[in-house]
MARDRENMAR-505137 format. One record per residue (C-alpha): residue number from 1; residue in three letters; x, y, z. Coordinates in steps of 0.5 Angstrom, whole numbers, plus 500, padded with zeros to 3 digits. Example, Ala and Ser with C-alpha at 12.3 -4.5 7.8 and 13.67 -1.06 7.14 Angstrom:
// MARDRENMAR-505137
SITE,num,residu,east,north,up
SITE,1,ala,525,491,516
SITE,2,ser,527,498,514
// end
This chain:
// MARDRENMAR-505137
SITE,num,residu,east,north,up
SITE,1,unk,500,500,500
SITE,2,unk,505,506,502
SITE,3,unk,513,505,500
SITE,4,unk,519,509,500
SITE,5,unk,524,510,495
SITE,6,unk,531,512,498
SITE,7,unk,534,514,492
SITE,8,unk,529,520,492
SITE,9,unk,531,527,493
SITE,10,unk,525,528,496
SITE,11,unk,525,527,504
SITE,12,unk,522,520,507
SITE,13,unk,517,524,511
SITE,14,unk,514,527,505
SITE,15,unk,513,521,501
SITE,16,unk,509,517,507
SITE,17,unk,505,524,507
SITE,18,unk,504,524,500
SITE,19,unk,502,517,500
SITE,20,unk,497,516,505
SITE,21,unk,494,524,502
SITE,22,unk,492,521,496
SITE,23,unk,490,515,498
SITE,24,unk,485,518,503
SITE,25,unk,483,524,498
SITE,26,unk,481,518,493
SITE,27,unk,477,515,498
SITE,28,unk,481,508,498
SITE,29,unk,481,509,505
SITE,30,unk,475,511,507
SITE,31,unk,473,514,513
SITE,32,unk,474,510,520
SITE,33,unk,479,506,517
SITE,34,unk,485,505,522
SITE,35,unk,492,506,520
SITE,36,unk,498,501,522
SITE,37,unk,502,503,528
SITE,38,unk,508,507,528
SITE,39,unk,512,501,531
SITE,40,unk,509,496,525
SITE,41,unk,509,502,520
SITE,42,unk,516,503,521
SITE,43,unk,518,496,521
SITE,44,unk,514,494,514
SITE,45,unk,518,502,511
SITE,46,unk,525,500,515
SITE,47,unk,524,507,517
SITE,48,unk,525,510,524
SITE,49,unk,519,511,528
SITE,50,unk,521,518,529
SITE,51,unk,519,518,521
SITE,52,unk,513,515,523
SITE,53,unk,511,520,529
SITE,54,unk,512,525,525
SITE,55,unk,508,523,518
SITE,56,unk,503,521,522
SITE,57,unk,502,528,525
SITE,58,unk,502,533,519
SITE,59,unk,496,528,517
SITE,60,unk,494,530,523
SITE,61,unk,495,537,522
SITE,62,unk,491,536,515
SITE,63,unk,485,534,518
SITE,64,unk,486,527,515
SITE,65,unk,487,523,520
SITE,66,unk,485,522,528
SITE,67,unk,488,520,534
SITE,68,unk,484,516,539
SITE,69,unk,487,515,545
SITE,70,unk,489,508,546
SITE,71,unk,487,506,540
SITE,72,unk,491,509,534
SITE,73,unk,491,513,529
SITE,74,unk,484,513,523
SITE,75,unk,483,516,517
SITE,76,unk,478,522,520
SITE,77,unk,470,521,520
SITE,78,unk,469,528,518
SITE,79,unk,472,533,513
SITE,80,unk,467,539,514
SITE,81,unk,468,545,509
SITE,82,unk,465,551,512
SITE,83,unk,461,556,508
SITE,84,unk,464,564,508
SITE,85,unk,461,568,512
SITE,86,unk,459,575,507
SITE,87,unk,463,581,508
SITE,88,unk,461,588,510
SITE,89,unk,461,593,505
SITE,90,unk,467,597,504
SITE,91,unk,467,604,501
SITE,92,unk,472,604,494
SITE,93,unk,478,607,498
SITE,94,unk,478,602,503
SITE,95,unk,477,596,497
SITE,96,unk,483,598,493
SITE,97,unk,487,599,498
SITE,98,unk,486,593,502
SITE,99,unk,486,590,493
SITE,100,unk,493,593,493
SITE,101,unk,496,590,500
SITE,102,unk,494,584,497
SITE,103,unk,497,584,491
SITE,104,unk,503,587,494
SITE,105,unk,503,581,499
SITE,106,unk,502,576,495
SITE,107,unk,507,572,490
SITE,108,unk,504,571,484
SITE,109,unk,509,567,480
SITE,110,unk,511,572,474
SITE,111,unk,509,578,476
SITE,112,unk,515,583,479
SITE,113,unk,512,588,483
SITE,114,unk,516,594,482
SITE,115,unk,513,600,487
SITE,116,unk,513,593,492
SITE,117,unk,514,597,499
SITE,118,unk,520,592,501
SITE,119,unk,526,591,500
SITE,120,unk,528,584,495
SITE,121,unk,528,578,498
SITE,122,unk,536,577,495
SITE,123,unk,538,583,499
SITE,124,unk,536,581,505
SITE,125,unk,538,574,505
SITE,126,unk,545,576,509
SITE,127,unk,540,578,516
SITE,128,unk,538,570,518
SITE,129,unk,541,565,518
SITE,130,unk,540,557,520
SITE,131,unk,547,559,526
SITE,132,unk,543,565,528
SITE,133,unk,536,561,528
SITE,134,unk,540,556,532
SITE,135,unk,542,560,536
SITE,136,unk,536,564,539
SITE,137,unk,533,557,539
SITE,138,unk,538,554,545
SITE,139,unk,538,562,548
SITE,140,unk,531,561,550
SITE,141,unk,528,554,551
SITE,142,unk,527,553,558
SITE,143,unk,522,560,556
SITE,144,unk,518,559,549
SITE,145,unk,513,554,555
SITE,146,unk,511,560,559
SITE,147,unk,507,567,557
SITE,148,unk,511,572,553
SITE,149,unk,512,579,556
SITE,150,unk,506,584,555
SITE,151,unk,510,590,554
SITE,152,unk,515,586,550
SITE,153,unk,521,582,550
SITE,154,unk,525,586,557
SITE,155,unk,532,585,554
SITE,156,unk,530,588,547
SITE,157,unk,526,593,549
SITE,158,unk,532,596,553
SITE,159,unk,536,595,547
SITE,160,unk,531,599,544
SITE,161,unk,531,605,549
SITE,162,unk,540,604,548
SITE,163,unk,538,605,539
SITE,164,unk,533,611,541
SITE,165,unk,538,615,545
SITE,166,unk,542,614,541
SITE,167,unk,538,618,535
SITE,168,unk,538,623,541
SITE,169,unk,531,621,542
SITE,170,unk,530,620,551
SITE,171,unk,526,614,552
SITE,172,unk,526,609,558
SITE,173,unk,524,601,557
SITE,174,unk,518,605,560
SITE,175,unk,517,609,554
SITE,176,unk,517,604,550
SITE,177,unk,512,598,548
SITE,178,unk,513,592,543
SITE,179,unk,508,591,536
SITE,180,unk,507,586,530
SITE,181,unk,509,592,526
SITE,182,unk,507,599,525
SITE,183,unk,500,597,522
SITE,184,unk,499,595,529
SITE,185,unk,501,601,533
SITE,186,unk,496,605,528
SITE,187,unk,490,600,530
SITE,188,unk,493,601,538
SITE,189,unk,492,609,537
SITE,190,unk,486,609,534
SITE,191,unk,483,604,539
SITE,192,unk,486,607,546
SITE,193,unk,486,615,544
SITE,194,unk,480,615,538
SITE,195,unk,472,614,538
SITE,196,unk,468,614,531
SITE,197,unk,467,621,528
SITE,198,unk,473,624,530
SITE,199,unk,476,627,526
SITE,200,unk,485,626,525
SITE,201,unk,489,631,520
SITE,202,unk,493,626,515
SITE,203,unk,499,628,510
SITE,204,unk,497,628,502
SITE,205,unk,499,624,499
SITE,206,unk,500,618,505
SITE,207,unk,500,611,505
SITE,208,unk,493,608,502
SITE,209,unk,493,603,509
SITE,210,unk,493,608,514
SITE,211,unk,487,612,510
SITE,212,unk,483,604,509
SITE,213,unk,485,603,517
SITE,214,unk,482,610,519
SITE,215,unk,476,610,516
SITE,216,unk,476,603,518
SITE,217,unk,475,606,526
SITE,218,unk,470,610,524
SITE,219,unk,475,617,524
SITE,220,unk,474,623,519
SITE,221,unk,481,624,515
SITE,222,unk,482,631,512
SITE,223,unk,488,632,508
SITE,224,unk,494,636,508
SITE,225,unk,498,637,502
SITE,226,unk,505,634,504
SITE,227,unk,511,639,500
SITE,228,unk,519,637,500
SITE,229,unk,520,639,506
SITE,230,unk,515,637,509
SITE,231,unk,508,637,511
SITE,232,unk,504,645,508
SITE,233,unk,504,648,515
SITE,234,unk,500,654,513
SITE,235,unk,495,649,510
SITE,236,unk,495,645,517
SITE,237,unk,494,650,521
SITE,238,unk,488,652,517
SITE,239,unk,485,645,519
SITE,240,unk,486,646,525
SITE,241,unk,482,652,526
SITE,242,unk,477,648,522
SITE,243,unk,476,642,524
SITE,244,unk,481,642,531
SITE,245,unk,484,634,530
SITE,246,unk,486,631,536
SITE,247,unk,492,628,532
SITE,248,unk,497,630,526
SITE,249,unk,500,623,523
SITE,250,unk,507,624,519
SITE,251,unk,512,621,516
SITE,252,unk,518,625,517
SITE,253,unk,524,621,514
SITE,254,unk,523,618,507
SITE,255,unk,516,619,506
SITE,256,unk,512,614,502
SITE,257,unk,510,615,497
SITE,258,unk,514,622,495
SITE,259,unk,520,619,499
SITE,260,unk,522,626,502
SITE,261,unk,525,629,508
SITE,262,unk,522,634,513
SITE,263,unk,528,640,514
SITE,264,unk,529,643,521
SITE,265,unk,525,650,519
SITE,266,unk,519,645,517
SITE,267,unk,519,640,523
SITE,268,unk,520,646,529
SITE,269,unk,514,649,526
SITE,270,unk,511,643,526
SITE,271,unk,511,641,534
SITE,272,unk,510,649,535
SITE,273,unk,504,649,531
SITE,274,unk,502,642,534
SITE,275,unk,502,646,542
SITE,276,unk,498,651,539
SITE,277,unk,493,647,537
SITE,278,unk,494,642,542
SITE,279,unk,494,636,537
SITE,280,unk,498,631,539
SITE,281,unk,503,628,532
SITE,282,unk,504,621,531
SITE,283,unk,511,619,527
SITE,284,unk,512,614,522
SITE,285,unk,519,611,521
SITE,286,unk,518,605,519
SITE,287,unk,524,608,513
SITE,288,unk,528,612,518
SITE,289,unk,534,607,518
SITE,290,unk,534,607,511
SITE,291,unk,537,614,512
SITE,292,unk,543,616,508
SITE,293,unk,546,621,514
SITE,294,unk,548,618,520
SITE,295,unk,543,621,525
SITE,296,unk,537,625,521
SITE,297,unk,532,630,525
SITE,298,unk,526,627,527
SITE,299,unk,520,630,531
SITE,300,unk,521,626,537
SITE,301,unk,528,629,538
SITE,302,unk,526,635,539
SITE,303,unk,520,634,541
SITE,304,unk,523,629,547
SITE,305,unk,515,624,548
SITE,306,unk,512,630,549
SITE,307,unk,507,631,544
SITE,308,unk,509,625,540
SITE,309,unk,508,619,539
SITE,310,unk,514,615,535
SITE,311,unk,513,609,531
SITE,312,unk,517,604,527
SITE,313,unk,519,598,525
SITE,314,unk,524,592,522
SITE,315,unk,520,589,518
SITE,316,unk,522,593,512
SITE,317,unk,530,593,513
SITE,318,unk,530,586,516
SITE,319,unk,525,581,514
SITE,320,unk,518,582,511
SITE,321,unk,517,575,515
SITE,322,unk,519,579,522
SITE,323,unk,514,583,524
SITE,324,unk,517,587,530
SITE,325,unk,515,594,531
SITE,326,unk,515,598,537
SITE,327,unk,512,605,539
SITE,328,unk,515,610,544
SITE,329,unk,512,615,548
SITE,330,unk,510,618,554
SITE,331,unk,508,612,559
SITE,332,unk,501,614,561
SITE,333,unk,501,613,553
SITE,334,unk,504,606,553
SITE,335,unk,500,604,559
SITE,336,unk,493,605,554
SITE,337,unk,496,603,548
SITE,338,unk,498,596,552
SITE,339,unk,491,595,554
SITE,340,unk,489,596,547
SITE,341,unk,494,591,546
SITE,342,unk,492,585,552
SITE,343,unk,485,586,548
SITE,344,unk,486,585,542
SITE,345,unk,493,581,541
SITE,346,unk,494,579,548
SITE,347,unk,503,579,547
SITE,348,unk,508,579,541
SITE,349,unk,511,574,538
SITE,350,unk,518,573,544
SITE,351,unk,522,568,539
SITE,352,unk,521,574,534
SITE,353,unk,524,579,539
SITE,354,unk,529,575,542
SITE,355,unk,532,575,533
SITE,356,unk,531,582,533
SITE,357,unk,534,583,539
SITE,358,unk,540,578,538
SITE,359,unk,541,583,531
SITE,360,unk,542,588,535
SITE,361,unk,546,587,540
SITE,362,unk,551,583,536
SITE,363,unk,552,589,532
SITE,364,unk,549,584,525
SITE,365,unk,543,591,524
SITE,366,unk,548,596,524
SITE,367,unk,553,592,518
SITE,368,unk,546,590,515
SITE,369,unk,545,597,514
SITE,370,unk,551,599,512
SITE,371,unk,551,595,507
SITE,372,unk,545,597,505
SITE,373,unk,545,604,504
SITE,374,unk,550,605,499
SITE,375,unk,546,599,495
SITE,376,unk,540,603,495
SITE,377,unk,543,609,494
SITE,378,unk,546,606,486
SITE,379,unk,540,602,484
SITE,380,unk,536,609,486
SITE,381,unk,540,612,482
SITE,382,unk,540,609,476
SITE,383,unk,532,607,477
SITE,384,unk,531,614,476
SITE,385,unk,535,615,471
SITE,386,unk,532,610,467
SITE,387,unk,524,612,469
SITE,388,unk,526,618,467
SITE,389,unk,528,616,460
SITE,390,unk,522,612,459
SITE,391,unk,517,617,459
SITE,392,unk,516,618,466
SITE,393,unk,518,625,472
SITE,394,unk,521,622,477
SITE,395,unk,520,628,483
SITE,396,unk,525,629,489
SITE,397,unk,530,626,485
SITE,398,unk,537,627,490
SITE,399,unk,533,624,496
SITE,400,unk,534,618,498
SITE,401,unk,531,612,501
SITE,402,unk,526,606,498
SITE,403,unk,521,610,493
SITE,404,unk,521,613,487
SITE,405,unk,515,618,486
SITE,406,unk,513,619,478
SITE,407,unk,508,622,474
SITE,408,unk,506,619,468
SITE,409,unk,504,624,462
SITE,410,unk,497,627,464
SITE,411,unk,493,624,458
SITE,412,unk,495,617,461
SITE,413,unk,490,612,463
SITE,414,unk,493,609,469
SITE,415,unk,487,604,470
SITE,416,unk,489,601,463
SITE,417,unk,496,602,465
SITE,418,unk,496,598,471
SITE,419,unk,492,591,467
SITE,420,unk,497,592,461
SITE,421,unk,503,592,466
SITE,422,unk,501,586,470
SITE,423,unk,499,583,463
SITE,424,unk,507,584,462
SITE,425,unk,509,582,468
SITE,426,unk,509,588,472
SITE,427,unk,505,589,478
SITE,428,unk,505,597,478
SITE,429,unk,503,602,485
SITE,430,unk,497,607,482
SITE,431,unk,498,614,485
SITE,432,unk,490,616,486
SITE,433,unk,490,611,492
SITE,434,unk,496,615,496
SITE,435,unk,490,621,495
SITE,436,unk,483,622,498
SITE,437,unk,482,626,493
SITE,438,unk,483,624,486
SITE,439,unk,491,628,483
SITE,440,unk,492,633,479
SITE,441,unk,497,628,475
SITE,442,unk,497,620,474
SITE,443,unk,502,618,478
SITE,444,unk,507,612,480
SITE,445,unk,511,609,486
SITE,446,unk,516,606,485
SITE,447,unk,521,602,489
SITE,448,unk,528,604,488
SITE,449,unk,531,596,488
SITE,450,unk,526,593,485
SITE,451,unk,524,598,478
SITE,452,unk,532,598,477
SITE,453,unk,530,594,472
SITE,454,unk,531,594,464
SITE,455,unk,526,590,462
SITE,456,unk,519,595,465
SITE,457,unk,524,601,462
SITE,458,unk,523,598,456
SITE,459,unk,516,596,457
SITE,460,unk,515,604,458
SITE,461,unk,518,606,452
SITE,462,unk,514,601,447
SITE,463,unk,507,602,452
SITE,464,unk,507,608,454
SITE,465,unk,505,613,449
SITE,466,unk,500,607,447
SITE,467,unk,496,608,453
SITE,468,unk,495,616,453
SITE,469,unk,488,617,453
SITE,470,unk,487,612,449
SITE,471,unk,479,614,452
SITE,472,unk,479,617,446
SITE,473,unk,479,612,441
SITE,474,unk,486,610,441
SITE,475,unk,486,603,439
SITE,476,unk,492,599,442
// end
């Protein structure tokens, strides 16, 4: 019934879970029917019962088999595939966000994403290795059976308080407080200091994800323009005068998707505008570490916890697959967004954070990104170079960082750009979702590593002009 081949590449496990799956599914072992011992079945494969134990639970796993107690191991009874349940409506912004992040996250076999908000998986290969898994493993055996620190592993969030001083941003172990990424910090905020219908002041253009996450809550967002330098402090004093929003949320290292930095002027300006109108300012630097200086300004640098609260994370820099954030802010904050946090998730993931916390302390982040800047900063350079000789207007051109924020010739229908590109192979980042409000001109984010690509600036010089207004009547 089940065999082995030994000289197959494929492990001895597998081959005994494979076989034991398609004999189940083609129903010659039908529902009830007990399966031999692990000591007989290792006997009659001269196998280990090791092997068989460990068959037998990925079987067990798949809800193909069942164990009962001193009986055995039988072919389950019952296989039940539940209906879905129907989902809420969403508004159009919310779905084409929600669209765009599963695009972005899903690895479509053929198709590059070329305004992917991370990094490429080959220039991340050097932070994780077997020797560092390995490693952390054996640290923390005698801990992984007990319950993981609400607040966040201890040794790393000290760690993370050593990094902050060192960026000239004050902070205690008390100050601090872990998440799965900075999309949970977000969704801590909204729950601890929002209620539905209050209204927040976002930066325009912004992430699409922070708009679909606000609104999801129930809060009113009104926009304001984001410049070069920064965000239109006229235009947001405005806003406040208007609309008196409890919290301003921006990026002020290498925004996304403009990729540009606040100057000092801008930033000053900022928190003074933030006191005036008693609004507190929520800090995003998930890129800040991508910075090409050694220590750039950030608000909470100057600001020292007051009126901000700092988030970022490592999941763009380290590993997609490492969803290791933290929030930095006055205790009293860390306090409500840590109830938020045993409400919603409970803890963090403590093996995740003892690997971030053994990446820096062993100075392997510090190395990582060192390696990493100057990397960037050349593909960075001929991206733009390329983009721009096929057609588009790279902005912001000298900054540095993660994107590359375009503008395509103004007749360019971008709906049928984006489904000719992906037909091409090139999943592309249309501009309108970074707006709450429709642009002025058809725009692209980019990824500096990812679009430094010969193939999409061929792509662009040969489709492009095809796809200008083609609403009106061109054929392509």
């Amino acid at each position: 019934m089940i065999h082995v081949d030994r000289d197959s590449q494929i492990p001895l496990m597998e081959q005994i879970v494979s076989q034991f799956a398609g004999l189940i599914q083609d129903g010659q072992l039908p529902p009830g029917t007990r399966l031999p011992s692990i000591r007989k079945l290792a006997s009659m494969l001269t196998v280990s019962a090791a092997t068989v134990v460990g068959a037998y639970d990925r079987l067990t796993a798949r809800g193909l088999i069942e164990s009962r107690a001193a009986s055995g191991y039988f072919v389950a009874l019952v296989r039940q595939h539940l209906p879905r349940l129907p989902r809420p409506a969403a508004s159009r912004v919310e779905i084409d966000a929600i669209g765009l992040m599963r695009g972005l996250l899903r690895r479509a076999e053929g198709l590059t994403a070329v305004g992917s908000g991370y990094l490429p998986a080959q220039w991340l290969e050097d932070m994780v290795n077997t020797r560092l898994l390995a490693r952390v493993a054996r640290k923390g055996k005698r801990f992984y059976a007990q319950p993981a620190a609400p607040e966040g592993y201890p040794p790393l969030r000290n760690q993370l308080a050593l990094k902050l001083g060192m960026m000239g941003i004050p902070a205690s172990p008390d100050h601090l407080l872990t998440t799965f990424g900075v999309t949970h910090g977000f969704d801590l905020i909204c729950r601890a200091l929002l209620s539905p219908g209050e209204t927040v002041a976002v930066e325009e253009p912004a992430y699409f994800g922070l708009y679909a996450q606000l609104r999801s809550h129930g809060i009113k967002l009104v926009g304001v323009p984001r410049l070069a330098n920064g965000p239109d402090l006229a235009i947001l004093d405005q806003v406040c005068e208007t609309h008196r929003p409890r919290l301003f949320f921006t990026q002020t290292l290498l925004h996304n998707p403009t990729g540009g930095s606040i100057d000092a002027a801008n930033a000053f300006q900022l928190l003074e505008l933030a006191h005036r109108h008693g609004f507190m300012i929520v800090e995003d630097d998930v890129y800040g570490d991508l910075h090409s200086m050694a220590n750039p300004l950030r608000l909470a640098q100057v600001d020292r916890l007051e009126r901000v609260i700092f988030l970022a994370s490592f999941s763009k820099v380290m590993s997609p697959a490492i969803r290791v954030g933290y929030m930095a802010a006055a205790p009293h904050l860390i306090e409500l967004f840590l109830d938020q946090k045993l409400l919603s998730v409970l803890t963090t993931s403590e093996f995740d954070e003892r690997l971030v916390h053994e990446l820096l302390s062993d100075g392997s982040y510090r190395k990582h990104l060192e390696r990493l800047r100057p990397r960037l900063s050349h593909s960075r350079a001929s991206a733009v170079r390329g983009l721009r000789d096929a057609g588009l207007e790279p902005t912001l051109e000298s900054e540095g960082g993660l994107f590359i924020w375009a503008a395509l010739p103004e007749k360019t229908d971008l709906q049928a750009l984006a489904e000719d590109a992906a037909s091409n192979g090139f999943l592309l980042t249309p501009g309108d979702a970074f707006f709450l409000c429709q642009p002025l001109r058809p725009m692209l984010r980019f990824s500096a590593a990812a679009a430094n690509d010969e193939r999409l600036f061929e792509y662009f010089r040969k489709r492009l002009p095809l796809l200008t207004d083609i609403r009106s009547g061109l054929k392509v």
